[in-house]
FIGU-503630 format. One record per residue (C-alpha): residue number from 0; x, y, z. Coordinates in Angstrom, 1 decimal. Example, Ala and Ser with C-alpha at 12.3 -4.5 7.8 and 13.67 -1.06 7.14 Angstrom:
+-----+--------+--------+--------+
|  nr |      u |      v |      w |
+-----+--------+--------+--------+
|   0 |   12.3 |   -4.5 |    7.8 |
|   1 |   13.7 |   -1.1 |    7.1 |
+-----+--------+--------+--------+
This chain:
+-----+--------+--------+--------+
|  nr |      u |      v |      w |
+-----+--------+--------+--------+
|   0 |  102.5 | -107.4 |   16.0 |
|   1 |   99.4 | -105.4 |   16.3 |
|   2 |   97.7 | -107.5 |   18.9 |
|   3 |  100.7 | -107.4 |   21.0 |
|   4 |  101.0 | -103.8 |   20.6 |
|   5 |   97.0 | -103.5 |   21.6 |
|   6 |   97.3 | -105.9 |   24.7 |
|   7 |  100.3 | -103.8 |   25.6 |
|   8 |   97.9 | -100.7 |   25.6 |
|   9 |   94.5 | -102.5 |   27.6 |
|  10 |   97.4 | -103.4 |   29.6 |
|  11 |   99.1 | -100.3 |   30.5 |
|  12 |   95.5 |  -98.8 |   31.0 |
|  13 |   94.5 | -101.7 |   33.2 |
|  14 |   97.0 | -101.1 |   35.0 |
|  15 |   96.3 |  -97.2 |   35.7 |
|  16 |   92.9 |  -97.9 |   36.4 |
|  17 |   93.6 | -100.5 |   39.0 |
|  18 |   96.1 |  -97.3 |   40.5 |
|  19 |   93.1 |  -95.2 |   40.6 |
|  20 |   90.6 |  -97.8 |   42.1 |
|  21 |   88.6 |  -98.0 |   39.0 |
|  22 |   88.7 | -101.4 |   38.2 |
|  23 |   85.9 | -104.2 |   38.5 |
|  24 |   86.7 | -107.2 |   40.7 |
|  25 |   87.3 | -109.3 |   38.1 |
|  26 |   89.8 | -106.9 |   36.5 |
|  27 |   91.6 | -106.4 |   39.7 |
|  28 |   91.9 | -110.3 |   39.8 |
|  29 |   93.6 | -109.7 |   36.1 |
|  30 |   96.4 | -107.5 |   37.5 |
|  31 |   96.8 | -109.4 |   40.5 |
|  32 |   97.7 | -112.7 |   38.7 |
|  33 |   99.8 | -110.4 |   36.1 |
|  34 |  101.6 | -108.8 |   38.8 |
|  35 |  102.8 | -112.1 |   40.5 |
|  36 |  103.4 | -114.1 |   37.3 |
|  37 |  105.1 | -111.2 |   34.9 |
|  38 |  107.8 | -109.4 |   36.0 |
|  39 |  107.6 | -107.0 |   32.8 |
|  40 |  104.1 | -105.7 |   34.2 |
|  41 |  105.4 | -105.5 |   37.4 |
|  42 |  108.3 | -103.2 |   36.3 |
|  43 |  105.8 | -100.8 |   35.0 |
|  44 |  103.4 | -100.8 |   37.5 |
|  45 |  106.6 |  -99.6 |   39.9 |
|  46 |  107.0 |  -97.0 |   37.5 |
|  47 |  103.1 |  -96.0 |   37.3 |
|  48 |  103.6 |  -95.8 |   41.2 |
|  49 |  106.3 |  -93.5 |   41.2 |
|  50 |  105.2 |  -91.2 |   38.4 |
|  51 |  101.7 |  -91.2 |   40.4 |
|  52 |  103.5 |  -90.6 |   43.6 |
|  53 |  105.6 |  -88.0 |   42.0 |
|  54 |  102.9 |  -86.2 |   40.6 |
|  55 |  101.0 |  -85.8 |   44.6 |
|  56 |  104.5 |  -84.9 |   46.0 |
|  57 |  104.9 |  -81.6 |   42.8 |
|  58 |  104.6 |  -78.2 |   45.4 |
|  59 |  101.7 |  -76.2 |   44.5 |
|  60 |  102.4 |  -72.6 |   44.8 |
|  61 |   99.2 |  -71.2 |   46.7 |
|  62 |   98.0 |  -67.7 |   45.3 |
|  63 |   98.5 |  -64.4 |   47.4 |
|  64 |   95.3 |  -62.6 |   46.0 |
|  65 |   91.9 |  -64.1 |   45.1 |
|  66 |   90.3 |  -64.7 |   42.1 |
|  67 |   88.4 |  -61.9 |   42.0 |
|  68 |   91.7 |  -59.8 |   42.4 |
|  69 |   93.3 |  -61.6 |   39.4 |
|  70 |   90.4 |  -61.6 |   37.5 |
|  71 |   90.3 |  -58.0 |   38.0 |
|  72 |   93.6 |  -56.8 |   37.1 |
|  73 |   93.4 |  -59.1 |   34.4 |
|  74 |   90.6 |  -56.9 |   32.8 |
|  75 |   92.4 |  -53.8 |   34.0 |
|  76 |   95.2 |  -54.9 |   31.3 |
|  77 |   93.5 |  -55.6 |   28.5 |
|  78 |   91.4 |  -52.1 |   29.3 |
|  79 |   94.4 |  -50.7 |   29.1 |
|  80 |   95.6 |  -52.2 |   25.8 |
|  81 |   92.1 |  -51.3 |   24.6 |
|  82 |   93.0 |  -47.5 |   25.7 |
|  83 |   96.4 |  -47.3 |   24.3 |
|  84 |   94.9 |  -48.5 |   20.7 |
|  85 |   92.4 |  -45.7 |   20.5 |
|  86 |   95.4 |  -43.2 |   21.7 |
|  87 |   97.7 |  -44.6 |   19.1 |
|  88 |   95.4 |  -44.7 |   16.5 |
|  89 |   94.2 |  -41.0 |   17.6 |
|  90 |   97.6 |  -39.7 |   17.4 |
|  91 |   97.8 |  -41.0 |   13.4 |
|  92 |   94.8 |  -39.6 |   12.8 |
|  93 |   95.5 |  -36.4 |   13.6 |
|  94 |   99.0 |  -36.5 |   12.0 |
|  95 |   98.0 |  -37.3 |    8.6 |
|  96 |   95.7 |  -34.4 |    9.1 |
|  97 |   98.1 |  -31.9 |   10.4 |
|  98 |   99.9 |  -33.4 |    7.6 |
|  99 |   97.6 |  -32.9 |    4.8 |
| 100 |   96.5 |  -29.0 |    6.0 |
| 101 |  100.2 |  -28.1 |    6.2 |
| 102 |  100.8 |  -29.7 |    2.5 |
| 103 |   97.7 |  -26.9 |    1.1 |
| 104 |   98.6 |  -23.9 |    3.6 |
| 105 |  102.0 |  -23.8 |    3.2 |
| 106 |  102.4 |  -21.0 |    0.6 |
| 107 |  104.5 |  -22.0 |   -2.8 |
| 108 |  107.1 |  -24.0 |   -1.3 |
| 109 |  105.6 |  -27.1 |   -1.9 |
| 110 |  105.8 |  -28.1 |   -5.9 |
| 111 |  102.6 |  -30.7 |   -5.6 |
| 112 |   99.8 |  -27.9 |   -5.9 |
| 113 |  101.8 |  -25.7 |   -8.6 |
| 114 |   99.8 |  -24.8 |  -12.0 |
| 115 |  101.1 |  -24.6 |  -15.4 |
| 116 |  101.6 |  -21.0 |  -16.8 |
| 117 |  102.4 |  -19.5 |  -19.6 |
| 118 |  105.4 |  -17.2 |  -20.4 |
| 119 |  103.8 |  -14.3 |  -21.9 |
| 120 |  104.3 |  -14.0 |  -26.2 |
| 121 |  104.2 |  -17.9 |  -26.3 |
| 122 |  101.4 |  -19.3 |  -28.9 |
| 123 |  100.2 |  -22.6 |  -28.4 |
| 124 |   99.6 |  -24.6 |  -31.6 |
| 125 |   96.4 |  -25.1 |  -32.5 |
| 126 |   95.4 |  -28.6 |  -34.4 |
| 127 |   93.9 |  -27.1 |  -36.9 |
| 128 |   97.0 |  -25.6 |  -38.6 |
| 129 |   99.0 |  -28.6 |  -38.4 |
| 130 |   97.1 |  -32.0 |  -38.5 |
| 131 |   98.6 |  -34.6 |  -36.4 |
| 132 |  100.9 |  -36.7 |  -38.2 |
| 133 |  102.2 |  -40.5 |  -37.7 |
| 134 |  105.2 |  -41.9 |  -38.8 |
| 135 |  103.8 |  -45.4 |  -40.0 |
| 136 |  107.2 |  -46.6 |  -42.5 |
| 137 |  109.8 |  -43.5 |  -41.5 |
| 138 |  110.4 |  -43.3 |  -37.9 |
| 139 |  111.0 |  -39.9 |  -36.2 |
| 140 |  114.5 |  -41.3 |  -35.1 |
| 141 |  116.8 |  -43.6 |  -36.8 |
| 142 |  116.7 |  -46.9 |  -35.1 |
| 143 |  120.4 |  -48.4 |  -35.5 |
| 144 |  121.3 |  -51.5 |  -37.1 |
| 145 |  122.3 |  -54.7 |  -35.3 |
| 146 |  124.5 |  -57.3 |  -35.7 |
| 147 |  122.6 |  -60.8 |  -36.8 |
| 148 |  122.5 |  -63.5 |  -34.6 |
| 149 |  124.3 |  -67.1 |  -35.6 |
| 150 |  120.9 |  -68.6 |  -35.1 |
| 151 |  119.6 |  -66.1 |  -37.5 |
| 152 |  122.6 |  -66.5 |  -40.2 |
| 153 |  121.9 |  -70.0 |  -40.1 |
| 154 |  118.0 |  -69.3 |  -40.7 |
| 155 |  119.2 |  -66.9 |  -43.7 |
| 156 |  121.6 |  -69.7 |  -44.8 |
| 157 |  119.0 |  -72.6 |  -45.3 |
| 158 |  116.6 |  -69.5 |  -46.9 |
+-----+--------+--------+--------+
């Protein structure tokens, strides 16, 4: 199946080089005889004949401007996309600045600069009247009981 499939393809590209004129004589002898003696071959040269055909006969849509004019605007485009990037990324600059002096200048309205006071006859406690102190066995609050899971009644069961 293979070889088939491979004398299929030297086929098929016989065939297009004999189209194109690129074909020794003893090649073009090859298609000859294959033309007059299989109609399978024949069949697809037809169709490698009309695709080629069809191919010459596509309309090609001539240019109005020259090269030099597409290339330019072409450059003018992506100048400009250049352009509009730097302006963009100006503009966000410049907000997060704006931003940033607003946030500082703006008086006590904004909570994010605030310092801590304190109320006058308040007394901060020092460490060295009371010692810091960890409750290791007691906790500070009393941590309810639970219910005990089956798995663990079963655990307590066997125990």
């Amino acid at each position: 199946m293979g070889t088939r499939n491979m004398e299929k393809r030297d086929c098929f590209e016989l065939l297009s080089a004999y189209l194109d004129g690129e074909v020794t004589a003893t090649e073009r002898r090859q298609v000859e005889e294959w033309l007059s003696t299989d109609a399978s071959i024949k069949c697809l040269y037809k169709r490698l004949l009309n695709l080629r055909q069809g191919l010459r006969n596509i309309p090609v849509t001539a240019g109005n401007q020259s090269p030099e004019t597409t290339v330019e605007q072409v450059l003018a485009r992506v100048n400009r996309r250049y352009q509009l990037g730097w302006i963009f990324g100006g503009a966000a600059v410049a907000a997060c600045i704006l931003g940033a002096i607003s946030g500082v200048f703006s008086g006590n309205s904004s909570r994010m600069l605030e310092m801590a006071q304190t109320q006058p006859g308040t007394e901060l406690i020092s460490q060295a009247k009371q010692p810091l102190m960890v409750a290791l066995n007691n906790p500070v609050i009393e941590i309810p009981k639970t219910a005990i899971a089956p798995t663990q009644k079963l655990v307590n069961n066997l125990n």
